[in-house]
TORFINU-144212 format. One record per atom (N, C-alpha, C, O): residue number from 1; residue in one letter; x, z, y; atom name. Coordinates in steps of 0.02 Angstrom, whole numbers. Layout:
  nr rest      X      Z      Y atom
 NUM    a      X      Z      Y   CA
...
END
This chain:
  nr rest      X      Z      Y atom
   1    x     42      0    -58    N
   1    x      0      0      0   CA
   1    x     45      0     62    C
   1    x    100     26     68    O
   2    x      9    -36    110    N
   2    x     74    -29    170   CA
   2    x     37     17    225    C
   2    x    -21     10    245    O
   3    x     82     63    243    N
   3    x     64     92    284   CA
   3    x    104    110    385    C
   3    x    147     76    412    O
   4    x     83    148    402    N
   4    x    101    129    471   CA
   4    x    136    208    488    C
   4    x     99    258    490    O
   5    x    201    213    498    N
   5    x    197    285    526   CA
   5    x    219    317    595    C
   5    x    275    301    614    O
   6    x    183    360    633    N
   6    x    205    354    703   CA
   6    x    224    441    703    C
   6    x    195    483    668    O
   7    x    275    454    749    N
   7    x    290    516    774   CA
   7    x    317    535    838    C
   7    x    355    502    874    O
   8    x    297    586    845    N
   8    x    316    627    912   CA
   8    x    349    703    907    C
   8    x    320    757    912    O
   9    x    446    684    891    N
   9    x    474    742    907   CA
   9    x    514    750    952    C
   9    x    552    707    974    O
  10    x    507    831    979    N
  10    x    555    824   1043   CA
  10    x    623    838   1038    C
  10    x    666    828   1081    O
  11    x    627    859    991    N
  11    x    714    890    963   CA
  11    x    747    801    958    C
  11    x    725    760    919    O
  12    x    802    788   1008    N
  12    x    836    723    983   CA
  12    x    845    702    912    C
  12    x    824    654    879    O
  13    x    900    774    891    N
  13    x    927    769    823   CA
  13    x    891    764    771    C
  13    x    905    739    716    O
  14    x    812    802    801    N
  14    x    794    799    706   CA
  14    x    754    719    722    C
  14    x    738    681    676    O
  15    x    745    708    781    N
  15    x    717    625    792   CA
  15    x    749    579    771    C
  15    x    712    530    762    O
  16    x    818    565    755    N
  16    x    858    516    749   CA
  16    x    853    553    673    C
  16    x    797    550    647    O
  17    x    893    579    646    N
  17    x    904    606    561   CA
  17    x    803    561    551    C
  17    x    790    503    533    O
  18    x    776    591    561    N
  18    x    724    555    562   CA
  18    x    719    483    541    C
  18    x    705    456    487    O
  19    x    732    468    584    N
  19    x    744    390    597   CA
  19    x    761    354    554    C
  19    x    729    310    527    O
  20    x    841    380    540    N
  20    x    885    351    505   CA
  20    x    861    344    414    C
  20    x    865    296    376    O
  21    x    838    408    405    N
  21    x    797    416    312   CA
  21    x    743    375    324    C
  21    x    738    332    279    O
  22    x    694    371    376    N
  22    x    652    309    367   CA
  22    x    677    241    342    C
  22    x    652    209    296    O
  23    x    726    226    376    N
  23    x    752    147    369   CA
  23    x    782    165    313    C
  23    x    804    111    292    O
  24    x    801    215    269    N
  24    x    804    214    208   CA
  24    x    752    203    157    C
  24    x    753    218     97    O
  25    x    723    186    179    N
  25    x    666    161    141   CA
  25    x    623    108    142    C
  25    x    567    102    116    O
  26    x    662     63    183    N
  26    x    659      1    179   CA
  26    x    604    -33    250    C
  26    x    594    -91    267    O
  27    x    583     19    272    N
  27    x    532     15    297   CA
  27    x    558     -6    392    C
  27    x    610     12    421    O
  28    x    501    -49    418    N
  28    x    522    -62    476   CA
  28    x    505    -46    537    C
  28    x    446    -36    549    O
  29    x    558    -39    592    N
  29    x    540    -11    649   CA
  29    x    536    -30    712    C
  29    x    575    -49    756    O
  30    x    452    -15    705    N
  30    x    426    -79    723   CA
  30    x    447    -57    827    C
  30    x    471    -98    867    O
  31    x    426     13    843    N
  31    x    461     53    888   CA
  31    x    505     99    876    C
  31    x    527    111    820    O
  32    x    519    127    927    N
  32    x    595    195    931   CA
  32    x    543    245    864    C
  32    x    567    262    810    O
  33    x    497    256    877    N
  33    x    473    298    827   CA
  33    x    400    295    793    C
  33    x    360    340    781    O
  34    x    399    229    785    N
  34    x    335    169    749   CA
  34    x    372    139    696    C
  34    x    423    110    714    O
  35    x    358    139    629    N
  35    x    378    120    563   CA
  35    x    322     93    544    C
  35    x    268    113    565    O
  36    x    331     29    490    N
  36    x    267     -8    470   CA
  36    x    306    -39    391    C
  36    x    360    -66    404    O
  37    x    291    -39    323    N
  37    x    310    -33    289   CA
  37    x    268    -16    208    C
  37    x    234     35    202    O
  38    x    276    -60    154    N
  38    x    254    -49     90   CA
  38    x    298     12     75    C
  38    x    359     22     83    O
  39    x    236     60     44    N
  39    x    270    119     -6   CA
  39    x    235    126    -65    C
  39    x    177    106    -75    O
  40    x    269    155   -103    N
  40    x    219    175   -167   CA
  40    x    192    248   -163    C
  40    x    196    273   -107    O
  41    x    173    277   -199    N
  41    x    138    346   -202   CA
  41    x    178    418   -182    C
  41    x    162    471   -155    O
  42    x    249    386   -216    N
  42    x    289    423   -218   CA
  42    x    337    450   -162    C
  42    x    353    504   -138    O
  43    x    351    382   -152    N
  43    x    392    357    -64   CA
  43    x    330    397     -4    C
  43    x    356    428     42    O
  44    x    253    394     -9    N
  44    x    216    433     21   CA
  44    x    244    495     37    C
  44    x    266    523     87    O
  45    x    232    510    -28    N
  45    x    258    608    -32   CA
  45    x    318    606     19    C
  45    x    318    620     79    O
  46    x    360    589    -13    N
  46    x    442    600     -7   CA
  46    x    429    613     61    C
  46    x    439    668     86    O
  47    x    396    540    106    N
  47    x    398    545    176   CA
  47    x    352    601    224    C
  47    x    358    612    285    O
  48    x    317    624    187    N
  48    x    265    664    202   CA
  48    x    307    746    189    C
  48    x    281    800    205    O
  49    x    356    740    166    N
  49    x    399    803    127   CA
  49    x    451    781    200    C
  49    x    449    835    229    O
  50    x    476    755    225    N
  50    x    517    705    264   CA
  50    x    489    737    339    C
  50    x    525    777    369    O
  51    x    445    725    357    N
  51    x    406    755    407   CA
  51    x    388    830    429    C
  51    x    389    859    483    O
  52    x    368    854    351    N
  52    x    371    932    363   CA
  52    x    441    942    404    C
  52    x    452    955    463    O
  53    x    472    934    364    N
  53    x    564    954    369   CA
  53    x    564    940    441    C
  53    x    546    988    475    O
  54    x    579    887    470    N
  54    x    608    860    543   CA
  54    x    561    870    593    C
  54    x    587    858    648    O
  55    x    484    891    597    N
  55    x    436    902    630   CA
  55    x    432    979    648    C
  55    x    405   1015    606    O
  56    x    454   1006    701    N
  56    x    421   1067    758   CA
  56    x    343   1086    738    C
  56    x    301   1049    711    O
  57    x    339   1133    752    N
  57    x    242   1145    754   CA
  57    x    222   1120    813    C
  57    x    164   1101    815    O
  58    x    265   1114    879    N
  58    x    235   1079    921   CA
  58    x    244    980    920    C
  58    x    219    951    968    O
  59    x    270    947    878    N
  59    x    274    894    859   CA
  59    x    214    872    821    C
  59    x    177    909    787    O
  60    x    208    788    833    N
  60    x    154    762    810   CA
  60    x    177    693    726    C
  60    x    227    661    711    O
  61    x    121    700    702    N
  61    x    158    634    672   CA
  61    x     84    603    601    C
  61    x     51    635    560    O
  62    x     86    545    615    N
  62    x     38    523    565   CA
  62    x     39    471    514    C
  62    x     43    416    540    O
  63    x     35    470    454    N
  63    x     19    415    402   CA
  63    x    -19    369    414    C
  63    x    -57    397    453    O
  64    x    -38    315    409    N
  64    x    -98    289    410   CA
  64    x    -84    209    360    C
  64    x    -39    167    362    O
  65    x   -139    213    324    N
  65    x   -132    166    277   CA
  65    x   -169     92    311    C
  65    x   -229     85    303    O
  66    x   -138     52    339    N
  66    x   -150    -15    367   CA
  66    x   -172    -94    339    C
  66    x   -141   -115    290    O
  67    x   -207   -122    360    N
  67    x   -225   -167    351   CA
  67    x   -218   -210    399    C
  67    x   -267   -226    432    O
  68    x   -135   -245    417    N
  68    x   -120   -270    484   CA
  68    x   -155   -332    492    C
  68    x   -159   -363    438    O
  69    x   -191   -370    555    N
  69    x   -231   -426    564   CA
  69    x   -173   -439    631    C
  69    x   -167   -405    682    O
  70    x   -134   -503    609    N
  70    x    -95   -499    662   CA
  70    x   -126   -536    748    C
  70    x   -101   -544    803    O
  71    x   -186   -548    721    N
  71    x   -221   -580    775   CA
  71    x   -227   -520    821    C
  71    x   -243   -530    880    O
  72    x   -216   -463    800    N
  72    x   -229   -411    856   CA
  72    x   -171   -355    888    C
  72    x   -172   -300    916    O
  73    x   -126   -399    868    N
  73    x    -49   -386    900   CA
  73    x    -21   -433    962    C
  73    x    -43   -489    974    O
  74    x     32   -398   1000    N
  74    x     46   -423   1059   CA
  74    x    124   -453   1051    C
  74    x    160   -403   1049    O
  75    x    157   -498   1047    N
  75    x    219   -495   1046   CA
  75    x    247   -495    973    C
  75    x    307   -507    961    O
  76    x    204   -481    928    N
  76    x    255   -481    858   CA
  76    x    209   -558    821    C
  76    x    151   -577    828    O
  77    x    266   -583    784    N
  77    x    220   -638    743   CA
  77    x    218   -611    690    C
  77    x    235   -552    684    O
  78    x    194   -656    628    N
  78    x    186   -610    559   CA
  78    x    269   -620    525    C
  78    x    283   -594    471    O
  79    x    307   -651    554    N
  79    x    369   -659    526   CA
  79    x    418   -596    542    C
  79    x    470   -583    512    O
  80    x    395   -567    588    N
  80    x    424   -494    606   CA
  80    x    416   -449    533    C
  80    x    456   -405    518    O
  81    x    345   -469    483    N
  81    x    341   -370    475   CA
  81    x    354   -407    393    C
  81    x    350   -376    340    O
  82    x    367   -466    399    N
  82    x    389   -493    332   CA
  82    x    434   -463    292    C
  82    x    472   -431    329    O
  83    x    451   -457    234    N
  83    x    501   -400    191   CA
  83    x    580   -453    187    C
  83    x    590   -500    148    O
  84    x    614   -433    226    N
  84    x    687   -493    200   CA
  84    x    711   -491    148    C
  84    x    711   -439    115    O
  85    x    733   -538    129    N
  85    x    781   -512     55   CA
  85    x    849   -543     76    C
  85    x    851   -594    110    O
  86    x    894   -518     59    N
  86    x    966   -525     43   CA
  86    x   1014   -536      5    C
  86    x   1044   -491    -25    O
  87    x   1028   -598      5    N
  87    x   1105   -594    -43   CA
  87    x   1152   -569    -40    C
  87    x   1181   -571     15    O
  88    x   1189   -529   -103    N
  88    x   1224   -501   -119   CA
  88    x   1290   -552   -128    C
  88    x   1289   -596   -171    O
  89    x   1354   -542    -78    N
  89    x   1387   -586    -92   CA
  89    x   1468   -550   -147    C
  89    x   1511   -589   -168    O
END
């Protein structure tokens, strides 16, 4: 399922460490702290375990399972949220 994830922390450090384990997961960014990205059930948790950790009680942050219609985007085409693949040289 692809889902969308957005957050709001104020601590720099745990924002970037943040950051950085997202794009470990293959997932893309789409803003400074807007991720859009296929996960499985598991990759859910993890990230949801991911959030406790790096999230303040006064910090915000949400899952949301998407169904992107790119007709209702500004600036991105559908070749943006496309999955790349790479050769291994």
């Amino acid at each position: 399922m692809r889902y969308l994830i957005c957050y709001d922390i104020e601590d720099n450090k745990n924002r970037t460490k943040l950051f950085e384990r997202l794009k470990d997961f293959g997932l893309l960014a789409v803003q400074k702290s807007v991720f859009y990205g296929e996960l499985s059930k598991a990759e859910k948790l993890a990230i949801k375990e991911l959030l406790s950790k790096y999230c303040a009680k006064s910090d915000k942050a949400i899952i949301a399972s998407v169904n992107l219609d790119f007709n209702d985007t500004l600036g991105y085409t559908k070749e943006y949220f496309e999955s790349k693949t790479y050769e291994i040289i």
